[in-house]
C-alpha distance (Angstrom), angle and dihedral (degrees) to the residues before:
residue distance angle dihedral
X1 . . .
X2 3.71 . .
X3 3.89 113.4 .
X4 4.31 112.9 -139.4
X5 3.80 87.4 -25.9
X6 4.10 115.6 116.1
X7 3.69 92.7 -119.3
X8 4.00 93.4 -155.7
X9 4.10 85.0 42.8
X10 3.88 86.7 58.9
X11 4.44 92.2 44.5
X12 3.60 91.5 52.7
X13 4.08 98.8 46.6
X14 3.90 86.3 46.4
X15 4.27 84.3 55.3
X16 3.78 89.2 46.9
X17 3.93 85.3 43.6
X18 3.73 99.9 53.3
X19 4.11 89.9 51.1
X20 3.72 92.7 48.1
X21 3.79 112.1 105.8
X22 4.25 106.8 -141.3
X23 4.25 113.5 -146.2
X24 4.00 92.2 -112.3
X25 3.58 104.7 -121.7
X26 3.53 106.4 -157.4
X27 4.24 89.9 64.9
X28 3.79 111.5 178.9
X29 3.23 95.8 -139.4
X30 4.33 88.0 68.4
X31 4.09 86.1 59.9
X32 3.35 120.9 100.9
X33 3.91 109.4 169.7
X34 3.45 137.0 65.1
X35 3.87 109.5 -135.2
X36 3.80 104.5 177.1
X37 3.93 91.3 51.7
X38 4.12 83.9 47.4
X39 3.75 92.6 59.9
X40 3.52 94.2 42.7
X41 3.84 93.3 50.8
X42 3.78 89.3 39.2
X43 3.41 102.1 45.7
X44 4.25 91.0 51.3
X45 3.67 95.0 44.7
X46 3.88 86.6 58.9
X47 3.31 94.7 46.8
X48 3.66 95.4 46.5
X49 4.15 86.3 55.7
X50 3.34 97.1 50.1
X51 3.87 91.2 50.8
X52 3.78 85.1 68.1
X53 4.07 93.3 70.5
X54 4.08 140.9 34.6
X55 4.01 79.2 -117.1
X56 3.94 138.9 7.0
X57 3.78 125.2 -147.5
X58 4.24 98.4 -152.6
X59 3.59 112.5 -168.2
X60 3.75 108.9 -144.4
X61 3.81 109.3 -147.6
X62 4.19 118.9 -166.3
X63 3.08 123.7 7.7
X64 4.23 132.2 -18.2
X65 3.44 101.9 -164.5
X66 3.87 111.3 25.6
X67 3.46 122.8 15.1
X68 3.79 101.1 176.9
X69 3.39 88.8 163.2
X70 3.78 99.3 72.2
X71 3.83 92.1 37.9
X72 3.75 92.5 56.1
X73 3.93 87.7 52.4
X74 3.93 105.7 34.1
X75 3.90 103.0 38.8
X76 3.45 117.5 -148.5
X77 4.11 91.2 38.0
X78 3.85 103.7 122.4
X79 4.24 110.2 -135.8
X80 3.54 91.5 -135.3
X81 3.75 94.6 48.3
X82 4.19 99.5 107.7
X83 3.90 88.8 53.7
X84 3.81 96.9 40.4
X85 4.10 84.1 50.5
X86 4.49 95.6 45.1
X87 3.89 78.8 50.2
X88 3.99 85.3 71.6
X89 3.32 88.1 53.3
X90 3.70 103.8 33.2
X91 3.91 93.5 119.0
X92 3.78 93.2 68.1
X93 3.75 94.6 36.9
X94 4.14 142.9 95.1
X95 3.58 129.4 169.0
X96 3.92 116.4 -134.2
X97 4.32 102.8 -170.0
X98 3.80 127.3 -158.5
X99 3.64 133.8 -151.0
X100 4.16 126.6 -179.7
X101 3.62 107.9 -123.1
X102 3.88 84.2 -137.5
X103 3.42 90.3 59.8
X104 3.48 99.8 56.7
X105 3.95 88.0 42.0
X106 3.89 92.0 57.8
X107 3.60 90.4 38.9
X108 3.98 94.3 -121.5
X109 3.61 114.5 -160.4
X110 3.63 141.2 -166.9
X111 3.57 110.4 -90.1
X112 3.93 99.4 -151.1
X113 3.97 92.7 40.9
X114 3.78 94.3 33.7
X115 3.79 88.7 -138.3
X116 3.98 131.9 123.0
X117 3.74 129.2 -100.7
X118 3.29 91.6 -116.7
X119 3.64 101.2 56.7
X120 4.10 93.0 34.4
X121 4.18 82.4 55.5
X122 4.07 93.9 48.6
X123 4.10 79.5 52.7
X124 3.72 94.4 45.9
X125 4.36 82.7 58.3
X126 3.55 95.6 42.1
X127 3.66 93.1 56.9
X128 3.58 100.7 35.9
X129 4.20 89.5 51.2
X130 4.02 85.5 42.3
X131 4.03 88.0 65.0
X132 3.55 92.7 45.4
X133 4.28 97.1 -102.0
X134 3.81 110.4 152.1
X135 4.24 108.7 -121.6
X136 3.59 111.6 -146.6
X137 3.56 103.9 -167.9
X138 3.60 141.3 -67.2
X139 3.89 127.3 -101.7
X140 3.60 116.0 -148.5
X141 4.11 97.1 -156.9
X142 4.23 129.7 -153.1
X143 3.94 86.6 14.4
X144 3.47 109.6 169.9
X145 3.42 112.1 176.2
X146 4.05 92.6 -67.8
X147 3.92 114.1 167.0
X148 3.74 98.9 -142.4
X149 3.97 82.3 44.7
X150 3.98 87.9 60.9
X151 3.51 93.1 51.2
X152 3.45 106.1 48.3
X153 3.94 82.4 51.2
X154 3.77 88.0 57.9
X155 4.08 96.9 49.5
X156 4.33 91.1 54.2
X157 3.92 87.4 36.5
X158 3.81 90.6 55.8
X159 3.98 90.2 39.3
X160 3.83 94.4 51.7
X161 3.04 103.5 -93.7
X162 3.79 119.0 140.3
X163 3.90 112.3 -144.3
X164 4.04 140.1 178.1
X165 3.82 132.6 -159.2
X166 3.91 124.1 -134.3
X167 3.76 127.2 -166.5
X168 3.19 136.7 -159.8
X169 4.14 106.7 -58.7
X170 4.30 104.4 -119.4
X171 3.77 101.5 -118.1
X172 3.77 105.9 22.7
X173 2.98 130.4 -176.5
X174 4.16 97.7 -5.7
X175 3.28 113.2 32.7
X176 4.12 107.1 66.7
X177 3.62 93.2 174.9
X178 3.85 96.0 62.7
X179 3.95 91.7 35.3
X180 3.40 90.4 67.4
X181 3.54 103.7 45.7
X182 3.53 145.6 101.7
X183 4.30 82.2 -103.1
X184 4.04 86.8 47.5
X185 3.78 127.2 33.2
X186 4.05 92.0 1.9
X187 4.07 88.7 53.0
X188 4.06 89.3 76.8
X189 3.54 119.8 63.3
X190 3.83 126.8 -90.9
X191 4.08 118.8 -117.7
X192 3.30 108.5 -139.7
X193 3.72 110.8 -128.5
X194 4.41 129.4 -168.8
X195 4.20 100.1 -178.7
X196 3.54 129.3 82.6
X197 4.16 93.8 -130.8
X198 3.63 119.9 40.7
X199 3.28 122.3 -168.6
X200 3.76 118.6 -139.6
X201 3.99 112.7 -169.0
X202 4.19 138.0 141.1
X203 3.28 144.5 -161.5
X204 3.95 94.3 -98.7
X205 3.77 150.1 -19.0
X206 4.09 123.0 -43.8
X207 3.90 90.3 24.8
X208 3.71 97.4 134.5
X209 3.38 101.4 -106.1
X210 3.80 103.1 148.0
X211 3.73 87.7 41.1
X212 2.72 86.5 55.0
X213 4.19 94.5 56.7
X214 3.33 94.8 42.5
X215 4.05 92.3 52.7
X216 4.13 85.1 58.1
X217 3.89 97.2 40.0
X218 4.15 82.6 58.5
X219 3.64 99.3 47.4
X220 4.47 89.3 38.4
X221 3.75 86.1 55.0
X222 3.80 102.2 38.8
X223 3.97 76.3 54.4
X224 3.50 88.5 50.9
X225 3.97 98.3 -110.9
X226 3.85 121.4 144.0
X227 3.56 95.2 -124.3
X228 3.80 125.2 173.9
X229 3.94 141.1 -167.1
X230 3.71 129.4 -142.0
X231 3.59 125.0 164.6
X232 4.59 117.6 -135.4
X233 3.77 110.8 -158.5
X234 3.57 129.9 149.1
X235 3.64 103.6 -145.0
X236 3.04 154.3 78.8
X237 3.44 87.2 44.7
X238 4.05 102.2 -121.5
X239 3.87 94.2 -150.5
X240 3.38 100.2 43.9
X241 3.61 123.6 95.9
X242 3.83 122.3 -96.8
X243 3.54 96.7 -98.6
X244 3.89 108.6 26.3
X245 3.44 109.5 135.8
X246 3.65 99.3 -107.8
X247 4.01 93.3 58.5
X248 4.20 82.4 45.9
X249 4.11 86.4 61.5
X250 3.60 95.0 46.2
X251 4.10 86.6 59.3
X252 3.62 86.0 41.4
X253 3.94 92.4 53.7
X254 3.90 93.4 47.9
X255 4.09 102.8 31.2
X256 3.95 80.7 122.1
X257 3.41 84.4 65.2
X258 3.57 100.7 45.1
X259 3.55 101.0 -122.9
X260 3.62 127.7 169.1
X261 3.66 126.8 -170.7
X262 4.27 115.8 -135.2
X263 3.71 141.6 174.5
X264 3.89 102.7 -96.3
X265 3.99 104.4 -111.6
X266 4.01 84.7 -164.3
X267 3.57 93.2 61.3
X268 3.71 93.7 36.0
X269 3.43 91.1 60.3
X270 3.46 104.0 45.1
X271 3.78 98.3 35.7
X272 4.00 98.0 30.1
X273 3.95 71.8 -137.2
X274 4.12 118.9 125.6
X275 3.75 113.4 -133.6
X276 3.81 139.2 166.2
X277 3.57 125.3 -108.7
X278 4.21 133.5 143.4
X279 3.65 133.7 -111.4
X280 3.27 102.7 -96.5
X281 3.69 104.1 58.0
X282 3.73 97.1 36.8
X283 3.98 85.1 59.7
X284 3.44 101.0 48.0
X285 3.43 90.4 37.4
X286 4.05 99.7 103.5
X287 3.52 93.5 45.9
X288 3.99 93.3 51.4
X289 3.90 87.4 49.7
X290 3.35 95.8 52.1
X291 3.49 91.8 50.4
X292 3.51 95.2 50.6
X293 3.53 84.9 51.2
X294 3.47 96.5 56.9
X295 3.74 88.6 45.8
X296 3.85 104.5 56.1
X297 3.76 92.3 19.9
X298 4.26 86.6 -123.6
X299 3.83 132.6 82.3
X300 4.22 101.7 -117.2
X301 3.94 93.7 163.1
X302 4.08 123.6 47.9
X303 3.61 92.7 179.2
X304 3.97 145.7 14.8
X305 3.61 89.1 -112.8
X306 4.17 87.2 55.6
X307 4.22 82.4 58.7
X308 3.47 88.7 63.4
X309 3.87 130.6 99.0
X310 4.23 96.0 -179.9
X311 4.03 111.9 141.6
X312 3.75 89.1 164.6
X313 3.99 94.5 106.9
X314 4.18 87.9 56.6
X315 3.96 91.9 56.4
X316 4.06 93.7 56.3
X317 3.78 106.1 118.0
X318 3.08 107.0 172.9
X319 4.12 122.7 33.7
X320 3.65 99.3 -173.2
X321 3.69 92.4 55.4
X322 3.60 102.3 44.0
X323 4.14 93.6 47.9
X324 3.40 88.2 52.2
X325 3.94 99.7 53.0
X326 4.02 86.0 43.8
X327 3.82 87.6 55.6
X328 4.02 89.6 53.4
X329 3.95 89.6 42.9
X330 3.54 94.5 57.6
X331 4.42 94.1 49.6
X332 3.77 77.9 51.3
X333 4.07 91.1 55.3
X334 3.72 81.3 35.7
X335 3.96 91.0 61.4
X336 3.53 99.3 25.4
X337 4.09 86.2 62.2
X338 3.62 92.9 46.1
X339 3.49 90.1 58.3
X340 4.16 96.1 49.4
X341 3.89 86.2 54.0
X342 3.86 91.2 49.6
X343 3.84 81.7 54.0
X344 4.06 100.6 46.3
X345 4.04 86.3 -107.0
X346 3.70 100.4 119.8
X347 4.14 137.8 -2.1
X348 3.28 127.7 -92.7
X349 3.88 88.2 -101.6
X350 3.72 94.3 77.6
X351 3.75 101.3 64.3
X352 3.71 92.9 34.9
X353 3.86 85.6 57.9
X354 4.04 86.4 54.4
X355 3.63 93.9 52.2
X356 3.52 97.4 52.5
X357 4.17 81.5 56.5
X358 3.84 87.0 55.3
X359 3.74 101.4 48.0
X360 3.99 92.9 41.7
X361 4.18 74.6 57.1
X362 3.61 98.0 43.4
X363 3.67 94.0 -129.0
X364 3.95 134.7 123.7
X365 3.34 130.9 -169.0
X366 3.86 99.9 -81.6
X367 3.81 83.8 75.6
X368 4.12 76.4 89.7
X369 4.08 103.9 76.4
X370 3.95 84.8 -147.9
X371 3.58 99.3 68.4
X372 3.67 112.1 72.5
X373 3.82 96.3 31.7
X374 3.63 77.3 55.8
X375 3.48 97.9 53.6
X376 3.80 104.8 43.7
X377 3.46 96.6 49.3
X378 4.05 85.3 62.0
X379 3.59 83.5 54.7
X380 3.71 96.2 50.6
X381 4.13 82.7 43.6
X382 3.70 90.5 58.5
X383 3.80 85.4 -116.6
X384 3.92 105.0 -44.2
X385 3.95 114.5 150.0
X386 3.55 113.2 -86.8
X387 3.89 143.3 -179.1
X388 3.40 129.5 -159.5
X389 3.86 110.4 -154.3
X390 4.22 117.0 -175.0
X391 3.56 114.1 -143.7
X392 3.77 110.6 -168.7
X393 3.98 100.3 -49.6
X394 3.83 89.9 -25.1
X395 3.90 127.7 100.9
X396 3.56 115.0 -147.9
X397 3.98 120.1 -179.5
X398 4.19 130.9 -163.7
X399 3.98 122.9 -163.1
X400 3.00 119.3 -159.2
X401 3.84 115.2 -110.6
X402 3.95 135.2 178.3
X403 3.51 88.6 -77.1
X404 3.83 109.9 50.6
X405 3.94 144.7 -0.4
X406 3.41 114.0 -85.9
X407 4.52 92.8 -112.3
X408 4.06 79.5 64.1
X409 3.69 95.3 54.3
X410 3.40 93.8 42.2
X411 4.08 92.7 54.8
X412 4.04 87.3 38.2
X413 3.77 83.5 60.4
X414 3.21 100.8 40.1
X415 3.74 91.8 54.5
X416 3.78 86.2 43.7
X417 4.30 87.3 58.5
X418 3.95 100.4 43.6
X419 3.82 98.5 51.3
X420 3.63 84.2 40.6
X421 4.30 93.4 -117.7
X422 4.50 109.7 169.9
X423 3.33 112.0 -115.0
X424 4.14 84.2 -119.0
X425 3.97 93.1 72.8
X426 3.59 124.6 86.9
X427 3.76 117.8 -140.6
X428 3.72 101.3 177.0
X429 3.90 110.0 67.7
X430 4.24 121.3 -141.2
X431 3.84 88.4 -134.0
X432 3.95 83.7 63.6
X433 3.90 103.3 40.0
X434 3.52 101.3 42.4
X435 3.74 105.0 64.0
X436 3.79 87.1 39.9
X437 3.83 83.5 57.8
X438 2.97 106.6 53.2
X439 4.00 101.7 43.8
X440 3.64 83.3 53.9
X441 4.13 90.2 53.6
X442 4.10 83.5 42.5
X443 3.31 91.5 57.6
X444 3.79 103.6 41.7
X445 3.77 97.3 -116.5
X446 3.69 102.9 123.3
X447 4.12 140.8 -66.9
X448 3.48 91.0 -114.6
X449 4.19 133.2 75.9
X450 3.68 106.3 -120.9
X451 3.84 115.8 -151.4
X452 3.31 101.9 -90.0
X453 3.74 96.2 53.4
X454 4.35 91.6 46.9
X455 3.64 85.2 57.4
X456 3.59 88.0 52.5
X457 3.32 96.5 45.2
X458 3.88 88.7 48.8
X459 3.64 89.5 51.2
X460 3.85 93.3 54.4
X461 3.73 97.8 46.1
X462 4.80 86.3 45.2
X463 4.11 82.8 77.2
X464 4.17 89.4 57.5
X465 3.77 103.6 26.9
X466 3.68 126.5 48.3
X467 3.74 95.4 -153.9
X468 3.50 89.9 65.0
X469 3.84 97.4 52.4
X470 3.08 93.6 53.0
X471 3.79 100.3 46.3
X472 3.52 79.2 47.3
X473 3.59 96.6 59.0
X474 3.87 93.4 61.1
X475 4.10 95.1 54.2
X476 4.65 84.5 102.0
X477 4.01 79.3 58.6
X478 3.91 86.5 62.9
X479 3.99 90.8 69.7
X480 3.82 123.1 117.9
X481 4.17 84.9 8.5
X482 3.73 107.7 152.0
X483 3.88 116.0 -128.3
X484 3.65 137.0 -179.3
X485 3.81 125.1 -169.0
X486 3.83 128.3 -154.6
X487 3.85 93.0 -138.6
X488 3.35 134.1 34.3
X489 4.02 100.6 -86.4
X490 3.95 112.4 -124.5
X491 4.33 118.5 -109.5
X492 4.15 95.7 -91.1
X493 3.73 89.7 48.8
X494 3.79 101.6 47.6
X495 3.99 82.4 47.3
X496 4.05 101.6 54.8
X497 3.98 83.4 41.3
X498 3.58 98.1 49.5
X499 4.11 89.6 44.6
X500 3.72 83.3 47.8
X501 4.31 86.2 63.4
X502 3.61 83.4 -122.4
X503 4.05 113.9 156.9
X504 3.91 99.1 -140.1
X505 3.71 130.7 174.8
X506 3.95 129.3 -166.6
X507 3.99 129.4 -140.8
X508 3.88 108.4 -134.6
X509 3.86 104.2 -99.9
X510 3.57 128.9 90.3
X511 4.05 126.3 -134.3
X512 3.44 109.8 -102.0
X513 3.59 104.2 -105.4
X514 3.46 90.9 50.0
X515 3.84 93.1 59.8
């Protein structure tokens, strides 16, 4: 029996519901890359480098498990898709990770999941033990004798978890002699390794990953192992030109960092052939060859770009598409830095760097369809939060109200439009909200039901009202929706959101009560 719901009501909207023909939001014509032919490609031109040695130390830049970042700007490219590929070759494979001891002493977290390295690397092992990938150990690099450092050591020591300690190498980065030497590379302790490929990957930048290589490659050799180096990261995008779009995001995505995207000079030379690589690499470039050198007593790379395995540029189907959704992920950068210096998280240097990006592009931030609808219907709000969310070619806004934030009105709504709910009928019951609300004013967390808790709410009142399950049903047709706030949404918020897959972007002011 249906409880305060006009049972007939309900029958004759699910009739009207069944005929109703929904936009499809995941249109063809918006993808742009080919991910079957990218694992294929991938997949062989790994396999094909580590043919060239008894063993192959792969450095795995980005992300292992979810790299939004290249889905949001090469549609069609599945998150997941590096893992789901290393599963096909999960028999030959281990996964050595890396952690700075400074990182863990300053607590360094993950900007776009606001947690710590230390916790985002215990979830890098968790999932890659879940899907059956064998973890070797994890190094914790540049430790010098940091407390914090010791710790950390202690919790994955007494969980299991095998782990080294590196120092600083004697000699580095001049001195190639000393690096590799017993005093340099052969000073730190030797992981001992089983597989063919081994993975080398961390929870962020500046981890010691290639150290980290390079330390193995010394103590495979000295042991009289043909072991090899290559270096797997997604962007920039070698074979794409200088400024393309996609190579603009990756400077977009790492202006804290200062990175600037060039035409390799090594490979230039060598090749008379002009390729993309970044700053970093092409500097430290010579000094990484000769050590290599030194190592394996031959030259096997000529340039950075030569280190690379990347086959993403050869799996772009669609140009148009793909410059266009770099172009809206670097105003998201744009406003996502913005916000950090508002908040004492970065200088004013980093977004300035972004706009430069957007102006060389002659785009703003309207480029994002969320922003003005956004913004005009604060105005016709007289100022109350608002956020505009797009689902498919439809915008859909929330306000917030006494009852919720305005991200939970928006996704209420939103709900409300795609299983085609009037306006008129109620989906959250008053026997539900109001104890919620008032342990939450008991408690001194807030008068208002944050996201999280309206979809818990919503969930609670699915088992009594139909309307509810079945708005509830469409929530997986929120993912990859485009939003755009008028204020700069509060922690729990941005959370829910951001496990919702939901591409969200911030105007510069705070709420009030968050000043």
């Amino acid at each position: 029996m249906t409880v305060g719901i006009d049972a007939y009501k309900f029958e004759n909207h699910l009739g009207e519901l069944k005929n109703e023909k929904f936009e499809e939001l995941d249109d063809e014509k918006y993808i742009g890359f080919d991910n079957d032919k990218y694992v294929k490609i991938q997949s062989e031109k790994i396999k094909e480098r580590f043919g060239l040695f008894d063993k192959l130390y792969l450095e795995v830049g980005g992300k292992l498990f979810d790299d939004s970042h290249a889905a949001r700007i090469l549609p069609g490219f599945k998150n997941d898709v590096k893992i789901s590929m290393f599963k096909e070759l999960k028999d030959d494979l281990e996964i050595i990770f890396c952690i700075n001891a400074g990182d863990i002493e300053k607590n360094k977290t993950r900007g776009e999941y606001d947690i710590s390295y230390n916790q985002e690397l215990i979830k890098l092992i968790k999932n890659s033990r879940k899907l059956g990938f064998t973890v070797n150990s994890v190094v914790v690099t540049l430790y010098n004798n940091q407390v914090s450092a010791d710790k950390f050591i202690k919790k994955l020591n007494r969980n299991g978890i095998k782990t080294y300690i590196h120092r600083a190498v004697k000699g580095y980065p001049t001195n190639v002699d000393e690096i590799v030497s017993e005093e340099g590379y052969g000073a730190n302790p030797y992981i001992e390794t089983t597989k063919k490929l081994i993975l080398v990957n961390a929870p962020g930048p500046g981890s010691g990953k290639l150290a980290t290589c390079l330390h193995q490659i010394y103590h495979e050799n000295v042991r009289g192992v043909n072991a090899g180096y290559a270096k797997f990261e997604t962007f920039p995008v070698w074979n794409l030109s200088l400024d393309h779009p996609v190579n603009l995001a990756y400077e977009a995505a790492t202006a804290d960092l200062k990175d600037v995207n060039l035409i390799d000079p090594h490979h230039l030379a060598k090749y008379g052939v002009e390729t993309v690589n970044y700053n970093r690499d092409i500097e430290s470039f010579p000094i990484l060859k000769s050590i290599l050198h030194k190592l394996l007593n031959r030259d096997i790379y000529y340039s950075p770009t030569d280190m690379g395995v990347n086959m993403v540029g050869f799996c772009i189907t669609n140009n148009e598409v793909v410059e266009e959704a770099s172009k809206k992920e670097i105003v998201r950068r744009y406003y996502n830095e913005l916000n950090n210096y508002k908040m004492g998280l970065c200088d004013e240097d980093t977004y300035k760097r972004i706009k430069v990006l957007m102006d060389n592009l002659k785009i703003d931030e309207d480029i994002l369809d969320v922003v003005k609808p956004a913004l005009e219907t604060k105005e016709k709000a007289n100022g109350k939060p608002v956020i505009a969310l797009k689902i498919g070619k439809k915008i859909i806004t929330g306000k917030q109200s006494e009852l919720m934030t305005a991200p939970g009105a928006a996704i209420i709504n939103a709900l409300k439009y795609l299983s085609n709910i009037p306006d008129d009928i109620h989906l959250l019951s008053p026997t539900v909200l109001e104890p919620i609300l008032k342990l939450k004013q008991e408690m001194n967390s807030g008068n208002r039901l944050l996201l999280s808790e309206v979809l818990t709410a919503l969930s609670i009142c699915s088992v009594i009202n139909p309307f509810a399950s079945k708005a509830l049903s469409f929530l997986p047709k929120i993912k990859n929706a485009e939003a755009h706030s008028t204020y700069i949404i509060t922690r729990g918020d941005k959370v829910s959101l951001k496990e919702l897959k939901i591409n969200v972007t911030c105007e510069n002011e705070y709420l009030d009560e968050d000043l």
